[in-house]
Structure formats: C-alpha cells, structure tokens
ZALUMDREN-90348 format. One record per atom (N, C-alpha, C): x, z, y. Coordinates in steps of 0.05 Angstrom, whole numbers, padded with zeros to 5 digits, always signed. Atoms other than C-alpha are relative to their C-alpha. Example, Ala and Ser with C-alpha at 12.3 -4.5 7.8 and 13.67 -1.06 7.14 Angstrom:
REM residues 2
+00018+00000-00024+00246+00156-00090+00018+00000+00024-00016-00001-00024+00273+00143-00021-00015+00014+00022
***
This chain:
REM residues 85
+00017+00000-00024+00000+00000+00000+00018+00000+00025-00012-00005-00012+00054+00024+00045+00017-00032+00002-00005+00025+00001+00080-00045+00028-00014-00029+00015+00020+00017-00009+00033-00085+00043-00005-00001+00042+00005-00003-00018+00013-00058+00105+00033-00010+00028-00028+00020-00020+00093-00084+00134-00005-00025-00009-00004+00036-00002+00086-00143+00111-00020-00016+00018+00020+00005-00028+00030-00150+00163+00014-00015+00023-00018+00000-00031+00086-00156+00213+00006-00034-00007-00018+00022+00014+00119-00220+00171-00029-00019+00004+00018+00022+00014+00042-00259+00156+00000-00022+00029-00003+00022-00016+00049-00291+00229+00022-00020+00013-00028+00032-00007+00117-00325+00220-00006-00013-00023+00006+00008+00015+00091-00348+00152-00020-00009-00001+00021+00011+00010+00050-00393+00127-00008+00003-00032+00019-00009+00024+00003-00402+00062+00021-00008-00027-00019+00015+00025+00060-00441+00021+00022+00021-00004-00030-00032+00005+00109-00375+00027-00001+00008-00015-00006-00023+00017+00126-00333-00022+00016+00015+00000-00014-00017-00002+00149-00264-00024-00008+00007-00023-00014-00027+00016+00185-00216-00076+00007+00012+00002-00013-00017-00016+00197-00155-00055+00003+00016-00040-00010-00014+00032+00237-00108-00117+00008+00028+00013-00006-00028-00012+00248-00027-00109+00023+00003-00025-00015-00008+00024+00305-00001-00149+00016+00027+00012-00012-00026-00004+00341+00070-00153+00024+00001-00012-00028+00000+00011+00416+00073-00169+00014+00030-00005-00008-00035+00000+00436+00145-00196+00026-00002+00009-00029-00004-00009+00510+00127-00186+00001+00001+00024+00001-00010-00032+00500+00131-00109-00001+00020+00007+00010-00026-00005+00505+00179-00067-00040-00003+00003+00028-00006+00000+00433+00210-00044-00013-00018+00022+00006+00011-00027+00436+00177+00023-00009-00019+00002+00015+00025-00004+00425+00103+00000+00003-00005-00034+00017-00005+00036+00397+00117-00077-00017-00028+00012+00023+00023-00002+00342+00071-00058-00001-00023+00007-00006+00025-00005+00347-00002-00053-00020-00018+00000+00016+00017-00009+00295-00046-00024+00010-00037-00009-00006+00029-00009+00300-00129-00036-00019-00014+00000+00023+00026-00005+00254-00185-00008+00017-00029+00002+00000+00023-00004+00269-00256-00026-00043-00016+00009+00018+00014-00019+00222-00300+00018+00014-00033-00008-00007+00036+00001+00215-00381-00003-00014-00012+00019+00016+00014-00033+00194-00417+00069+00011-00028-00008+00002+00022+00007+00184-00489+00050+00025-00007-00015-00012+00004+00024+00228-00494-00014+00033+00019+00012-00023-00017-00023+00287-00450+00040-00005+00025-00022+00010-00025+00006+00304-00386+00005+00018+00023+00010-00016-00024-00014+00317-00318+00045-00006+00025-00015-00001-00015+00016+00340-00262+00012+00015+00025+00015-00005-00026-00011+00351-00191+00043+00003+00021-00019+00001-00022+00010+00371-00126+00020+00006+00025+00011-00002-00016-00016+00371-00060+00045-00004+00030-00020+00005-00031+00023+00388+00020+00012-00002+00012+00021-00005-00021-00026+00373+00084+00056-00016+00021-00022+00006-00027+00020+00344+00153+00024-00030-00005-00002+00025-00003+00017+00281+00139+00008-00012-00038+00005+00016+00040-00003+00239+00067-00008-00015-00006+00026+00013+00010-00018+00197+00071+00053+00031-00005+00018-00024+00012-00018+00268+00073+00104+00009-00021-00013-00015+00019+00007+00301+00019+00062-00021-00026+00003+00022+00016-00011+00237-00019+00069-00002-00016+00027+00003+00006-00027+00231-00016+00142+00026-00020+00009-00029+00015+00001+00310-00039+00140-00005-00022-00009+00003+00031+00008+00295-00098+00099-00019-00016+00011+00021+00011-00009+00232-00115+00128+00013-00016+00035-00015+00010-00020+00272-00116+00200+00011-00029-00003-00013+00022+00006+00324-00161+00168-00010-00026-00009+00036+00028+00012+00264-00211+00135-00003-00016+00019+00005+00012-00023+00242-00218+00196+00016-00012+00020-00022+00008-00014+00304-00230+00241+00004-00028-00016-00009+00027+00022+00318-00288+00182-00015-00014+00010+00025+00027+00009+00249-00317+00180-00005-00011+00031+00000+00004-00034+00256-00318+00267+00006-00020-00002-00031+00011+00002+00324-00351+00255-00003-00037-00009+00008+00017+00014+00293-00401+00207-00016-00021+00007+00025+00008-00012+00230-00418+00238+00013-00026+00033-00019+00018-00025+00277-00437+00299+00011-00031+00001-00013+00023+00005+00315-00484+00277-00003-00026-00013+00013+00019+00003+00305-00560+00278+00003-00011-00025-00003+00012+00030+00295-00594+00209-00007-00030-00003-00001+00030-00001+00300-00668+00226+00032-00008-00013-00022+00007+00016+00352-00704+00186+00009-00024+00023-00012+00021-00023+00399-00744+00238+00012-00022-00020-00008+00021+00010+00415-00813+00217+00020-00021+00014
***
C-alpha cells in the first residue's frame, strides 16, 4: 500500500505502455543502517531504468529509490529520440 501510494508521484511522467518492478530485499550481512534494499526497474518505451537504494528500513530506501526513478524517468522523458541521418 505504502507502495503504491509513491508511485503516485511517477504515474504522470509515465504512460500506459510502462512497466514497473519494484523488489524489497534484507541483507543480514550489513550493517543495521542500510539492511534494507529497495530496487525499481522501469521499461519506458522498450528503454530500461533501473535504480537502487538501502537505508534502515523499506519505507526510507523506498523514498530514496523512488527519488532516483524519478530524476531518471525526468532525464529520459527529456531527451530527443530522433535518429539523425
């Protein structure tokens, strides 16, 4: 749910052909501080952006990745996709 509700922020640089994967994972060998590891790959017209982000708990590493998603999918969105001949 908590999920969901960020990706709110992302649905108006995306369109309907996007696809996101977001993955949670916990690494005991870490310290405590960034145990938790957030990753969202995002496919924007066959383009694929892939972020990752650890911090002490899944929602901060979230917010971190979600940031970085978005800075990408800005980045992406920007830039012209005409093939020069």
């Amino acid at each position: 749910e908590y999920t969901e509700r960020k990706f709110i922020r992302l649905e108006r640089l995306l369109d309907d052909r996007t696809d996101a994967i977001v993955e949670f994972s916990n690494e005991h060998h870490r310290s405590p501080s960034d145990a938790h590891t957030a990753e969202v790959t995002l496919v924007i017209d066959g383009q694929t952006l892939h972020s990752h982000a650890s911090g002490i708990s899944y929602q901060s590493a979230l917010d971190m990745v979600i940031d970085k998603v978005e800075r990408r999918a800005v980045d992406h969105k920007s830039k012209p996709r005409t093939n020069p001949r």
